[in-house]
ZAPAKOL-795281 format. One record per residue (C-alpha): residue number from 1; residue in one letter; chain; x, y, z. Coordinates in steps of 0.25 Angstrom, whole numbers. Example, Ala and Ser with C-alpha at 12.3 -4.5 7.8 and 13.67 -1.06 7.14 Angstrom:
- resi|resn|chain|east|north|up
- 1|A|A|49|-18|31
- 2|S|A|55|-4|29
END
This chain:
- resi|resn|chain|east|north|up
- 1|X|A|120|33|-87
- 2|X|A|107|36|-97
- 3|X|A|97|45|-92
- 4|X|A|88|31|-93
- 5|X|A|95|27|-83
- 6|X|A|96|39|-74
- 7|X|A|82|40|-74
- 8|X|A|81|24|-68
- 9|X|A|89|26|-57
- 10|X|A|82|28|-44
- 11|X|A|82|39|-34
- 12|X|A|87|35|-21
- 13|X|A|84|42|-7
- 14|X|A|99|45|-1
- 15|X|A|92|43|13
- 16|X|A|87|29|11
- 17|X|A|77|21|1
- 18|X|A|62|27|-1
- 19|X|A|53|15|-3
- 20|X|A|38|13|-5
- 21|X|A|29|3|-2
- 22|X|A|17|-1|-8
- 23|X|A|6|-11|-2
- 24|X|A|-6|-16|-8
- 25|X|A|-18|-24|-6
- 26|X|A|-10|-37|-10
- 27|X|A|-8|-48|2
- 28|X|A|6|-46|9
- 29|X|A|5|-34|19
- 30|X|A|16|-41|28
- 31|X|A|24|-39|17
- 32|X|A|24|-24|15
- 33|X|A|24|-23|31
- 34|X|A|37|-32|32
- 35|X|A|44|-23|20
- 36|X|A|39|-12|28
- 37|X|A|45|-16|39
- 38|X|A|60|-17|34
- 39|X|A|58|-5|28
- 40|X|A|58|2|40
- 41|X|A|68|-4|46
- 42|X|A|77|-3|33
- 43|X|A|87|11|35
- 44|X|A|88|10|21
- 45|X|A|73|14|18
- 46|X|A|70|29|23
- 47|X|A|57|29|18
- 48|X|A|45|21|14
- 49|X|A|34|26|7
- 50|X|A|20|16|11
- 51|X|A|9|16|3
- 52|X|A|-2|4|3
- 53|X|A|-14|3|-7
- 54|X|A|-29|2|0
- 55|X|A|-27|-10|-2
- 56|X|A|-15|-12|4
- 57|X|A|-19|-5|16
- 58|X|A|-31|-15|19
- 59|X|A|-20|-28|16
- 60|X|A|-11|-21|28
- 61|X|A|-24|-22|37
- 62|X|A|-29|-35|32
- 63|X|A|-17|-42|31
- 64|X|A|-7|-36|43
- 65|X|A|-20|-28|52
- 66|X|A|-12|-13|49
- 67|X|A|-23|-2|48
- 68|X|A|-19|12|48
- 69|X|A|-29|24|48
- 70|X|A|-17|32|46
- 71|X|A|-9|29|35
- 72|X|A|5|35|40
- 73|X|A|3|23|51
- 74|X|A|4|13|42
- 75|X|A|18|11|41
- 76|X|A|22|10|56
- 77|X|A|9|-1|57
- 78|X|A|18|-10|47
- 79|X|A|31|-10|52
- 80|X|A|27|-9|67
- 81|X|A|37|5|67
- 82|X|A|37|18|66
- 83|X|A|41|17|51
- 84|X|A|43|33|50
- 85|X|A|51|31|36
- 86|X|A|38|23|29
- 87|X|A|28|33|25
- 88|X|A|14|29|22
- 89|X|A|6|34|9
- 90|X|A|-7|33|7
- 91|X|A|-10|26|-8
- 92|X|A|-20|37|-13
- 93|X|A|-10|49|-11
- 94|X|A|-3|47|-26
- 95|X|A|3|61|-24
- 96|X|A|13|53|-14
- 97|X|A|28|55|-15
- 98|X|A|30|41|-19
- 99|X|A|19|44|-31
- 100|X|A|32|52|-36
- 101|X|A|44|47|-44
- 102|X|A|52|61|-40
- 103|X|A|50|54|-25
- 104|X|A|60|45|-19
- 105|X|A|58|32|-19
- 106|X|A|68|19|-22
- 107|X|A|58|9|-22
- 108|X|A|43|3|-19
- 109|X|A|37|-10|-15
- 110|X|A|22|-14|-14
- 111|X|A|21|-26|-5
- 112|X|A|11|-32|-7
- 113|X|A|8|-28|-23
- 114|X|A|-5|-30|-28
- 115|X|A|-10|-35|-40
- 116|X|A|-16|-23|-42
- 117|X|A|-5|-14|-39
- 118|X|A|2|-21|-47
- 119|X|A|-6|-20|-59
- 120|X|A|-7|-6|-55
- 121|X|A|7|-4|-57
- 122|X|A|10|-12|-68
- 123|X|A|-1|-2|-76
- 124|X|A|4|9|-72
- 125|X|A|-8|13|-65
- 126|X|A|-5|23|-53
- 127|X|A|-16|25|-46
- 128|X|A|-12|27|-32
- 129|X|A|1|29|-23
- 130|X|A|6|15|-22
- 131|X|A|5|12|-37
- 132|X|A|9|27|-41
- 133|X|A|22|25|-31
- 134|X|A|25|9|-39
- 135|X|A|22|17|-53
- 136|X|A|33|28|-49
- 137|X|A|43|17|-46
- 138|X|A|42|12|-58
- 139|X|A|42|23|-66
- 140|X|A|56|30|-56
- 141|X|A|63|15|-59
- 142|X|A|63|12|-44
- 143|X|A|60|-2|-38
- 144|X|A|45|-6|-35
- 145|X|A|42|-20|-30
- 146|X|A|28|-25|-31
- 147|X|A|27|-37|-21
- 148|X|A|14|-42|-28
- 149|X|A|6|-51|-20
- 150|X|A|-5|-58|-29
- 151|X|A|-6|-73|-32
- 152|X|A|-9|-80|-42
- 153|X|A|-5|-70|-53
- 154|X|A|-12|-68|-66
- 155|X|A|-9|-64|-79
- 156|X|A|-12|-49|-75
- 157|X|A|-3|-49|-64
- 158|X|A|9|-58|-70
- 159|X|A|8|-46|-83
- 160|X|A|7|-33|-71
- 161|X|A|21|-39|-65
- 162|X|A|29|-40|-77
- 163|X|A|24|-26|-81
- 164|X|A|27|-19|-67
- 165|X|A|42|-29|-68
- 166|X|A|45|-21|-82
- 167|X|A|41|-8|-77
- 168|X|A|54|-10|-68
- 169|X|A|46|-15|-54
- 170|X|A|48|-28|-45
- 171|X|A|38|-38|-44
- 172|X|A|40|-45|-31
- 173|X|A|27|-55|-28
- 174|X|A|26|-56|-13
- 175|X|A|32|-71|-13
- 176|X|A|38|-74|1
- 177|X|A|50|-83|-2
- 178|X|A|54|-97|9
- 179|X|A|69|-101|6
- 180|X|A|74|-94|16
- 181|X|A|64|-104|24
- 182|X|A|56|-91|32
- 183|X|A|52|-95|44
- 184|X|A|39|-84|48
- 185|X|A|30|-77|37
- 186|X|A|35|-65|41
- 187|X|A|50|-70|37
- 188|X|A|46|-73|23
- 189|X|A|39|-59|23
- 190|X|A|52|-52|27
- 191|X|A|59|-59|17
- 192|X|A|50|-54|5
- 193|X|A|50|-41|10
- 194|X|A|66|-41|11
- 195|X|A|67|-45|-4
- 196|X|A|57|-32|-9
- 197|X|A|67|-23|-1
- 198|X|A|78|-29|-7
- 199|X|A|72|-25|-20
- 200|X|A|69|-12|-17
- 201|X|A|85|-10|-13
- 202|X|A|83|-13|2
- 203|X|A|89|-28|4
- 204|X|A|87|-32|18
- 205|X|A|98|-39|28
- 206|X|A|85|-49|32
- 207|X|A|82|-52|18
- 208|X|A|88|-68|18
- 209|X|A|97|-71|5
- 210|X|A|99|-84|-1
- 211|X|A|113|-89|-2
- 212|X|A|110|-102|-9
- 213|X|A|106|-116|-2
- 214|X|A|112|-129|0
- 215|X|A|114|-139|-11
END
């Protein structure tokens, strides 16, 4: 094997997978507090790092009514648990461990992505802990999804997808799918959030899988 190669290969926590997730101003908060809620119950998670733009923090209020004057409460709030494996960190502290690419980490996801964090992240431009901890896994090889929430989409955001998809990251537009006829909103939510944690190497039992339909 080539030092290249060596180099691309991800660390792995023995323990479990170390995951982060990124929210920010972008509509979709139910769907970072769904995702949040099967990592919590997943085993194969032992810890989530959560960090959520100013932005994102005011879309958790307006959208799903969570406020928190103390940030470390934040998780139990969304998954309605103790949530004692996922650890809040506040945006502005860019001197984080996930800031770090000698940190552990195997994968992050921001749900909901805006269009600006985004464009952030496809120019390179880290400029606080959310978009410093997707530039590190870009840089280490290791999976980042970006749910991006916009629509319609222009010239600038088609060109920032395809940059941040060459730099080696998932673009995942927060598109609930309806052949598995869901019955509940919440349902097709599940079901987009099970897809991302497939991609970042944690497929779900709940997750429904097509086996082909009747001619």
């Amino acid at each position: 094997m080539g030092e290249d190669s060596k180099q691309q290969m991800p660390r792995r926590n023995p323990t479990g997978r170390t995951i982060t997730v990124g929210i920010t101003g972008a509509s979709g908060a139910v769907y970072a507090q769904t995702l949040l809620r099967l990592l919590d119950a997943d085993q194969r998670a032992a810890r989530v790092f959560l960090v959520a733009s100013e932005a994102g923090l005011r879309l958790l209020s307006t959208e799903l009514g969570i406020v928190s004057a103390e940030g470390k409460k934040l998780p139990s709030l969304l998954t309605g648990t103790a949530a004692k494996k996922i650890e809040y960190l506040p945006n502005k502290d860019i001197g984080a461990t996930i800031a770090s690419g000698s940190a552990v980490v195997d994968a992050m996801v921001i749900v909901p992505c805006s269009a600006g964090a985004l464009g952030a992240i496809a120019a390179g431009v880290a400029n606080d802990l959310l978009t410093r901890a997707a530039d590190v896994c870009l840089k280490e090889r290791r999976p980042l999804v970006l749910c991006l929430r916009e629509t319609p989409l222009n010239r600038i955001h088609l060109e920032n997808m395809l940059r941040v998809h060459d730099a080696g990251a998932t673009v995942m537009p927060a598109i609930p799918a309806f052949y598995y006829q869901p019955k509940t909103m919440e349902d097709a939510v599940e079901q987009f959030a099970c897809r991302v944690l497939t991609q970042l190497g944690l497929p779900q039992p709940k997750q429904f899988r097509w086996t082909g339909g009747a001619k």
